[in-house]
N, CA, C and O of each residue as an XYZ file, in Angstrom:
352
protein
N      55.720     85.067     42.492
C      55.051     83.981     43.188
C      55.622     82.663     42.684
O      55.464     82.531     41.470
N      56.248     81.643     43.290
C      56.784     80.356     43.111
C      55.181     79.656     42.688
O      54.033     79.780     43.114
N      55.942     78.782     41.481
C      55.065     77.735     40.492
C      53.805     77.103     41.787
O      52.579     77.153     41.697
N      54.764     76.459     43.089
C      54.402     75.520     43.937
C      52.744     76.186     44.810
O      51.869     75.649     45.490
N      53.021     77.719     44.258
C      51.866     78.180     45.412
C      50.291     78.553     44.436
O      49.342     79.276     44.741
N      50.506     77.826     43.361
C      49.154     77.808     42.882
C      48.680     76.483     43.062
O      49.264     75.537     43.592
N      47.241     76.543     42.421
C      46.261     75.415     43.010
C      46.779     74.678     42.046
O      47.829     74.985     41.483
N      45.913     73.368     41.694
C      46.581     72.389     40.857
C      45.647     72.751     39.637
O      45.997     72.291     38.550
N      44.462     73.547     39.685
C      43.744     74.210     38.535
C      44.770     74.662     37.525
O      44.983     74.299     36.368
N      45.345     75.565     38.306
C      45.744     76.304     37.619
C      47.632     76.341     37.580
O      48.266     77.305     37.152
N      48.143     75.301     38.028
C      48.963     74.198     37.473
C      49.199     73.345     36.224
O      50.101     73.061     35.436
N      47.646     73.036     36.512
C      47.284     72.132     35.133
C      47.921     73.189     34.090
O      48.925     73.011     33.400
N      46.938     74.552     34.152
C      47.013     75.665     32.974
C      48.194     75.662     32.877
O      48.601     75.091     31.865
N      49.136     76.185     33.699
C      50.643     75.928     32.964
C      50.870     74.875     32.315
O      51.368     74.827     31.190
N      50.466     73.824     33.084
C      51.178     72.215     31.852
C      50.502     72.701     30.608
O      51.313     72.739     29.682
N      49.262     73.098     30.250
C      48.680     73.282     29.063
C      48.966     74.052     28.428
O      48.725     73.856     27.237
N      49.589     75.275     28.782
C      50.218     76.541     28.156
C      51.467     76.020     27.967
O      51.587     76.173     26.751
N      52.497     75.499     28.349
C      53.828     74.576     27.965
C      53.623     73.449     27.160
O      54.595     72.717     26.976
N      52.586     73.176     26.663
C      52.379     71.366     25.939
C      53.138     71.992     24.593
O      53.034     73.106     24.079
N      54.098     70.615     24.157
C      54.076     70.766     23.028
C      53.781     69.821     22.313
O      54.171     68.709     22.667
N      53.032     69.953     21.130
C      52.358     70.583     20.123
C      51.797     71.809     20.987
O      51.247     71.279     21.953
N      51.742     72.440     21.035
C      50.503     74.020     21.279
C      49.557     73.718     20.886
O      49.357     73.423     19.707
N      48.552     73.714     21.976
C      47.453     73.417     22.226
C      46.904     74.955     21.963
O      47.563     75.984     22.107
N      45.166     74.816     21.428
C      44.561     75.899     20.668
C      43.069     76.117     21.580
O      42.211     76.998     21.535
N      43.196     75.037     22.301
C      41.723     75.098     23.114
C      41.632     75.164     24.538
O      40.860     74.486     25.215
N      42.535     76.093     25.012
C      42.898     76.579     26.232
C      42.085     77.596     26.844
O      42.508     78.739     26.665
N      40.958     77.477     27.564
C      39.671     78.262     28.210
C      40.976     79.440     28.480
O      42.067     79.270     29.025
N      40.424     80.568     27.915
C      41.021     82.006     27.999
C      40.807     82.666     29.760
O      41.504     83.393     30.468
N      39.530     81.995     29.944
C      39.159     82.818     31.408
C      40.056     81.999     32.475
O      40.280     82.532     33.561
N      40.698     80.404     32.122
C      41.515     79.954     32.863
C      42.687     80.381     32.950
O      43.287     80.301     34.023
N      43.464     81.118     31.443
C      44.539     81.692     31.193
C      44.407     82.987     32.302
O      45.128     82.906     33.297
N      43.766     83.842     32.207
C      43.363     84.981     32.715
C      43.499     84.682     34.346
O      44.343     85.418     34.858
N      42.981     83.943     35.098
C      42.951     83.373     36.519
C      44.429     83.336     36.880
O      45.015     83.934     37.782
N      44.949     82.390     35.853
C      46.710     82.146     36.213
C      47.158     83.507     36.183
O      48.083     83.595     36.990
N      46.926     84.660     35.604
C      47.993     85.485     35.445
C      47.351     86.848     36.532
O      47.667     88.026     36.702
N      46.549     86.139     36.968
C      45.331     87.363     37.924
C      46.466     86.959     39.629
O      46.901     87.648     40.552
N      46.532     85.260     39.192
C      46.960     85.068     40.554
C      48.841     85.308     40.698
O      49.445     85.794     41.655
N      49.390     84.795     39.443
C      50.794     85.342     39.318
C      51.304     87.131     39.288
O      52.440     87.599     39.365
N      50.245     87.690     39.175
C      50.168     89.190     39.524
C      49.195     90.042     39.445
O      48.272     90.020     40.259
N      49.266     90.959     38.405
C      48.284     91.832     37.959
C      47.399     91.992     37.015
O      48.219     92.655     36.379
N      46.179     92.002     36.107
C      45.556     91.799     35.189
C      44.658     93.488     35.235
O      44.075     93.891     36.242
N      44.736     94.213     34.003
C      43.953     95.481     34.335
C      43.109     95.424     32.780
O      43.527     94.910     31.743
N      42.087     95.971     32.957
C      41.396     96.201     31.386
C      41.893     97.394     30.161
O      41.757     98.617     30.161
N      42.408     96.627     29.328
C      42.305     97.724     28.243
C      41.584     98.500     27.387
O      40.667     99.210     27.799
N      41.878     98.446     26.311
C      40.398     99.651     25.715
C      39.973     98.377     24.736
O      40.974     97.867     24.232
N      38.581     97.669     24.304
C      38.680     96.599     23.478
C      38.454     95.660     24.341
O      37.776     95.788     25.361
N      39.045     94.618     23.948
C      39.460     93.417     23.981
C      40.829     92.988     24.888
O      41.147     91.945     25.460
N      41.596     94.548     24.705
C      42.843     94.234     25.241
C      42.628     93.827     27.093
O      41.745     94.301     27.808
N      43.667     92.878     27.509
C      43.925     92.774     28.727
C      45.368     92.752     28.896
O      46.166     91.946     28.415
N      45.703     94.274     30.041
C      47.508     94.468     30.104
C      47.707     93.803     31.701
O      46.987     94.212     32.612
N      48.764     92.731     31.942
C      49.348     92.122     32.358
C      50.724     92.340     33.225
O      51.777     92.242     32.594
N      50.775     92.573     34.347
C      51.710     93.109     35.035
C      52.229     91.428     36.229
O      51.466     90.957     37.072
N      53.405     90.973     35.973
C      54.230     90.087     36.707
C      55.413     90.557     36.802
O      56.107     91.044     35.909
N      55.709     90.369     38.192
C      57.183     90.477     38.191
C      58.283     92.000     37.609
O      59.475     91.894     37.320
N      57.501     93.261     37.566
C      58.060     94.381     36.677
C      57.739     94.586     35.644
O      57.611     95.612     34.976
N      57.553     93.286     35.428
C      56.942     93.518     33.452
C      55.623     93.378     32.799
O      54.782     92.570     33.189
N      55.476     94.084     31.918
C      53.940     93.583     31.578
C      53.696     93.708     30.007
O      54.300     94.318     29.125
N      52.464     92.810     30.011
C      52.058     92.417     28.433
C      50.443     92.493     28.086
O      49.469     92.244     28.796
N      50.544     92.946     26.684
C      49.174     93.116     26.903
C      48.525     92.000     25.724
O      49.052     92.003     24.612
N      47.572     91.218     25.953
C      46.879     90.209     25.416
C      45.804     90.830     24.829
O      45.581     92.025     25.019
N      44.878     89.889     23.893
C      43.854     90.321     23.417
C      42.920     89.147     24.050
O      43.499     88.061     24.066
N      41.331     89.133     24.681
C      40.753     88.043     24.329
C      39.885     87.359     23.721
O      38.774     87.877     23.609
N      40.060     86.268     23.255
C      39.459     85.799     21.876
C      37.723     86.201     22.434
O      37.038     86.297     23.453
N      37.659     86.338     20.893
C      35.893     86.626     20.738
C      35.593     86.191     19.103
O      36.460     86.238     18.231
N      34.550     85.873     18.941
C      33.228     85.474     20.147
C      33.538     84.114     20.715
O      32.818     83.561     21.546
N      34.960     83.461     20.083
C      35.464     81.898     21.120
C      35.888     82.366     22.777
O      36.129     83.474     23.256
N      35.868     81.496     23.163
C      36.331     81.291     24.646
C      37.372     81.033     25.201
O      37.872     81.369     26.274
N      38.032     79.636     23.394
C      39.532     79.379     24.051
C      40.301     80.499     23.139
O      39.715     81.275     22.384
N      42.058     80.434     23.389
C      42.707     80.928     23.073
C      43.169     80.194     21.622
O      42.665     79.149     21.211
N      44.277     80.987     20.900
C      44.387     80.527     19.322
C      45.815     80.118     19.697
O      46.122     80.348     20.867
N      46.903     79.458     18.781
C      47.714     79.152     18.970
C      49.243     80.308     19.261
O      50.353     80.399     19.786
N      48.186     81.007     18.432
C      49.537     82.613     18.362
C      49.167     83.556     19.829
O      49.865     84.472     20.264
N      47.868     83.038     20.435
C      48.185     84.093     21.914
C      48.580     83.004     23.149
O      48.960     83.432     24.239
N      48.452     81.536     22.872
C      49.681     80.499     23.780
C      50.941     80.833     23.625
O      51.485     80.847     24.730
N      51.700     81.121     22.733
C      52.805     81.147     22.018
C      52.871     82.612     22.719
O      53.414     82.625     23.824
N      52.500     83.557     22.334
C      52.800     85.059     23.562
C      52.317     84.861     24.967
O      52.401     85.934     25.565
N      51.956     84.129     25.544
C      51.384     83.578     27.009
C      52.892     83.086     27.402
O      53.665     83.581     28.223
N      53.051     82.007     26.596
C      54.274     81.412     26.909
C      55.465     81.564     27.002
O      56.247     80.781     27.541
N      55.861     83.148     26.203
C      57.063     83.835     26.356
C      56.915     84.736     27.151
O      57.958     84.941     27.772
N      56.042     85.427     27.454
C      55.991     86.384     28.713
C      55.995     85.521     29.868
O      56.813     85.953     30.680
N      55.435     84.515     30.260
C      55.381     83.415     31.398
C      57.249     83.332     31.406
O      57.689     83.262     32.554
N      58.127     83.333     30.507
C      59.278     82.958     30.407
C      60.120     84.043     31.200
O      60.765     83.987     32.247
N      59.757     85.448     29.930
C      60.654     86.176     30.864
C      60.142     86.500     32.100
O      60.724     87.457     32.611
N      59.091     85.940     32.868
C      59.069     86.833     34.289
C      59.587     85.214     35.207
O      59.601     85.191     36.438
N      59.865     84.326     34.598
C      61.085     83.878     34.955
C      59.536     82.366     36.099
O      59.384     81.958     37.250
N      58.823     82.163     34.659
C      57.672     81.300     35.063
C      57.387     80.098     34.102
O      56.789     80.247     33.037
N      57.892     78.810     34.587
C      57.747     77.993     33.627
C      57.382     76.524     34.450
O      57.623     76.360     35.646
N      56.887     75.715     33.750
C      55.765     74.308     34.316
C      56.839     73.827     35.412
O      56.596     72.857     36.130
């Protein structure tokens, strides 16, 4: 799916998932939306959520009992966003 065909919600989320410094207070359920609408999102066992774009997929954890994300699951957001060939 081209960058251009999401909303500007979730536009923003890319600019915020690309900021640098890495940003640590990134609403997880907004992360989750972007990658629901860039492809596939399925439940794992846990916490885990596995991630299917483009052929490839990744599997995330989501934060608990916080809401936003930590700096080390932006930082894996942001390289999988890379290789499926997805950037701001």
């Amino acid at each position: 799916m081209p960058v251009g065909a999401l909303n500007s919600k979730q536009q923003k989320i890319l600019r915020d998932l690309f900021e640098d410094p890495i940003r640590a207070n990134i609403d997880w359920s907004d992360v989750e939306s972007l990658l629901k609408t860039l492809g596939k999102v399925t439940e794992g066992s846990g916490s885990r959520v596995r991630t299917f774009v483009n052929g490839k997929v990744a599997t995330f954890h989501r934060p608990h009992p916080e809401k936003e994300t930590d700096k080390g699951t932006v930082k894996s957001v942001r390289r999988f966003l890379r290789e499926v060939g997805v950037e701001r």
